[in-house]
C-alpha positions as CSV (number, residue, x, y, z in Angstrom):
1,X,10.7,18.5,-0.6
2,X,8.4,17.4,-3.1
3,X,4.9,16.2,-3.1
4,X,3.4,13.0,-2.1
5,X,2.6,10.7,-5.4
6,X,-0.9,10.1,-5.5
7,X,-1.5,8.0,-8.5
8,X,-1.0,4.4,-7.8
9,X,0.3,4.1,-11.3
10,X,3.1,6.1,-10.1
11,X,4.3,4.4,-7.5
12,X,6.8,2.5,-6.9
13,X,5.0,1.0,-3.6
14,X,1.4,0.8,-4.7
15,X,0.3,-1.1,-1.1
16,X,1.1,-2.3,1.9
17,X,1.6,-5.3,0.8
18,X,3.8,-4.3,-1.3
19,X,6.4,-3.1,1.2
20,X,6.4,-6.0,2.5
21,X,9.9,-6.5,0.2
22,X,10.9,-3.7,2.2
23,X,10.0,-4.8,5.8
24,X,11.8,-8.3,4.7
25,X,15.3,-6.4,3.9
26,X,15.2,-4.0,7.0
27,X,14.3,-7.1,9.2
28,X,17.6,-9.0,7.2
29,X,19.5,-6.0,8.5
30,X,18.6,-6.2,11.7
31,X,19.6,-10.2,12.0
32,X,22.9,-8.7,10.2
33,X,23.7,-6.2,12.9
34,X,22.5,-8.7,15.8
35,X,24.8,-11.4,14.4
36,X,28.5,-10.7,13.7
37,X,28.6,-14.3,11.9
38,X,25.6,-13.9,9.7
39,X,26.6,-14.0,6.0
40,X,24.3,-14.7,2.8
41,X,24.2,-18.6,3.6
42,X,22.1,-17.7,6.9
43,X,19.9,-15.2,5.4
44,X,16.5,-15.3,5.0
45,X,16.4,-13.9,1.8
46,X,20.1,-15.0,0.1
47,X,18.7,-15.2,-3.6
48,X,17.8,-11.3,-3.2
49,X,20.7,-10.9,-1.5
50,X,22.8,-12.6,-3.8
51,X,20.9,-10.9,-6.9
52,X,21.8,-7.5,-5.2
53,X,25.3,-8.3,-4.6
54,X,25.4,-9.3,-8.3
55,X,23.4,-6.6,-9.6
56,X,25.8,-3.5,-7.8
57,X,24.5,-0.4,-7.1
58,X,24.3,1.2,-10.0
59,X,22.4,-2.2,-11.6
60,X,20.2,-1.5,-10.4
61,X,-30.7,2.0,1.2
62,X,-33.1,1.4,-1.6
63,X,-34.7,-1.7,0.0
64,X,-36.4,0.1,2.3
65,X,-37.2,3.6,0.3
66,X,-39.3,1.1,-2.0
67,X,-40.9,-0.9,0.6
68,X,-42.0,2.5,2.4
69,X,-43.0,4.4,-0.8
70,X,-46.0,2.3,-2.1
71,X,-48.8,0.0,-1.0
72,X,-46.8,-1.3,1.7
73,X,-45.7,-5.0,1.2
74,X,-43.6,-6.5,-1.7
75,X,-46.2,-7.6,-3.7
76,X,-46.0,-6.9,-7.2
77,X,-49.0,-4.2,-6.4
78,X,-46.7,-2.7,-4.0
79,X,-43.1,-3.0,-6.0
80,X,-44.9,-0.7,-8.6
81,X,-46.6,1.7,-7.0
82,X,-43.5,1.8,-5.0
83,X,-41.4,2.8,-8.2
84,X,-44.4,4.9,-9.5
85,X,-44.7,6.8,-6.7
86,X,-40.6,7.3,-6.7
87,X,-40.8,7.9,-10.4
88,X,-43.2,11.1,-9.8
89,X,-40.7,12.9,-8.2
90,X,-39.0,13.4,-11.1
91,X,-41.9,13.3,-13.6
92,X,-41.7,10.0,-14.6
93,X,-43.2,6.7,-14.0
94,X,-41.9,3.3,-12.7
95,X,-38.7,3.3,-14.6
96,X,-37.7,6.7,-13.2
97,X,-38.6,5.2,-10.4
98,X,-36.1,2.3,-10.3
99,X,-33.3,5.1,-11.2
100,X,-34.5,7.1,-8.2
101,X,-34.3,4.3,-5.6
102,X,-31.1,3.2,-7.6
103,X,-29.2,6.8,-6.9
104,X,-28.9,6.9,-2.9
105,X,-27.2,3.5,-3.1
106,X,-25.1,4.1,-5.9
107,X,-24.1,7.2,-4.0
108,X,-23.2,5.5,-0.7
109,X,-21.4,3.3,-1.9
110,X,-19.5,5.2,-4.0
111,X,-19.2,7.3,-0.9
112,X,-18.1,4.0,1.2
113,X,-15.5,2.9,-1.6
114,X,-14.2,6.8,-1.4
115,X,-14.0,6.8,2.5
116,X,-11.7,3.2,2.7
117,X,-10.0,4.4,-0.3
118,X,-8.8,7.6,1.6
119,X,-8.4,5.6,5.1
120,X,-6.0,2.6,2.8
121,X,-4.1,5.7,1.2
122,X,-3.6,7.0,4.6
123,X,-2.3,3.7,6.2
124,X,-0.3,3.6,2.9
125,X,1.3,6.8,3.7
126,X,2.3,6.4,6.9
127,X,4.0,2.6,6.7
128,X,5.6,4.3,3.8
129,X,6.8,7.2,6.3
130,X,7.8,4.9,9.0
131,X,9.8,1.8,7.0
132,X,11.6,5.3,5.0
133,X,12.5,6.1,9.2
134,X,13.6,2.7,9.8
135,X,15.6,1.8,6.5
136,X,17.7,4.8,7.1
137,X,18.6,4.2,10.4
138,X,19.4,0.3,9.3
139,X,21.4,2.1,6.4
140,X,23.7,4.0,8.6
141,X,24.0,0.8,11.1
142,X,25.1,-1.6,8.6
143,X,27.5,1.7,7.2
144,X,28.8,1.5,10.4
145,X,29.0,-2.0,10.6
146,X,30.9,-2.2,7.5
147,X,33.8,0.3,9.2
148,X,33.8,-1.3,12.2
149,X,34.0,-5.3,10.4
150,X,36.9,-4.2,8.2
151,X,38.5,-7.1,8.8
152,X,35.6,-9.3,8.8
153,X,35.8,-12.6,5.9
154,X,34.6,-11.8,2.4
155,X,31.3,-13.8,2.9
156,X,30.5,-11.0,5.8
157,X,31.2,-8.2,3.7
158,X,29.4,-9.5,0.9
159,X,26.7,-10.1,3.0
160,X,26.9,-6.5,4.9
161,X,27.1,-4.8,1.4
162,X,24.3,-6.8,-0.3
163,X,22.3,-5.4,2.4
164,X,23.4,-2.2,1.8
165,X,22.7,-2.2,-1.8
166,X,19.1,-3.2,-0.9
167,X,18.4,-0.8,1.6
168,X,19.9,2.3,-0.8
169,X,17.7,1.2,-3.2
170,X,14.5,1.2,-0.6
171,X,15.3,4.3,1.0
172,X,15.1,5.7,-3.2
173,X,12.0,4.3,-3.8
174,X,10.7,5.4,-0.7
175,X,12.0,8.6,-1.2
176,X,10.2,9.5,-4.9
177,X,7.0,7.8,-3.7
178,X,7.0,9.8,-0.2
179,X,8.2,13.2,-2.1
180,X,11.6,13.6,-0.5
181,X,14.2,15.2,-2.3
182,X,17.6,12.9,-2.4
């Protein structure tokens, strides 16, 4: 097993939003395997369907640090001593000041943009991991189907193997983003 791509660059699924191409083929699949006389026509998606049919397989804080620090108020009086008093702490004066009250926010919120970063890769992840679970078990349903409908019309097998086509070429994608060796 490989290693779970990282940069977004590098992905083929770069949000959830993203998979929502996904979610739309393995709900198609479903309709497919819950309706024996569902073809392309009744599809909710027949121009992707079509397109993969056509395509094939291989186609494919510092508010109140300043307020606190000075005379107390927000007078001009106080906005300076304020940043004077802040600047001193590194030696400087009023403009060290402003950098000094500057730095906590700039720091949390770099923090904050880290921490939903991480929590939005996370959720990424783990739709990826389950849509991979589901697309593989609609895969080997519609296989199945396609055994079993031998002697279904050409529209149905079309339809069947237009779907399959589609979910192969998710379950890749999901594969190389997730890590998984084919």
């Amino acid at each position: 097993m490989g290693e779970y791509v990282k940069k977004k660059k590098e992905m083929n699924f770069q949000s959830v939003e993203a998979l929502q191409q996904v979610v739309n083929v393995v709900n198609e699949a479903s309709a497919a395997l819950n309706d024996k006389k569902r073809t392309i026509r009744e599809s909710a998606i027949p121009e992707v369907l079509a397109g993969a049919l056509g395509a094939g397989i291989g186609g494919v804080g510092s508010f109140a640090a300043l307020y606190g620090l000075g005379t107390v108020g927000l007078s001009a009086a106080g906005i300076t001593s304020g940043l004077a008093a802040a600047g001193s702490i590194v030696g400087g004066g009023m403009v060290a000041g402003v950098f000094v009250l500057a730095l906590p926010v700039a720091a949390l919120a770099a923090g904050g943009v880290g921490v939903a970063a991480k929590l939005k890769n996370k959720q990424l992840r783990q739709e990826k991991e389950r849509l991979y679970k589901e697309a593989l078990q609609k895969h080997e349903a519609i296989i199945k189907a396609m055994k079993e409908e031998a002697d279904a019309t050409k529209e149905r097998m079309d339809y069947l193997q237009s779907i399959n086509i589609l979910l192969q070429q998710a379950i890749k994608d999901l594969q190389k983003d997730l890590g998984i060796a084919a």
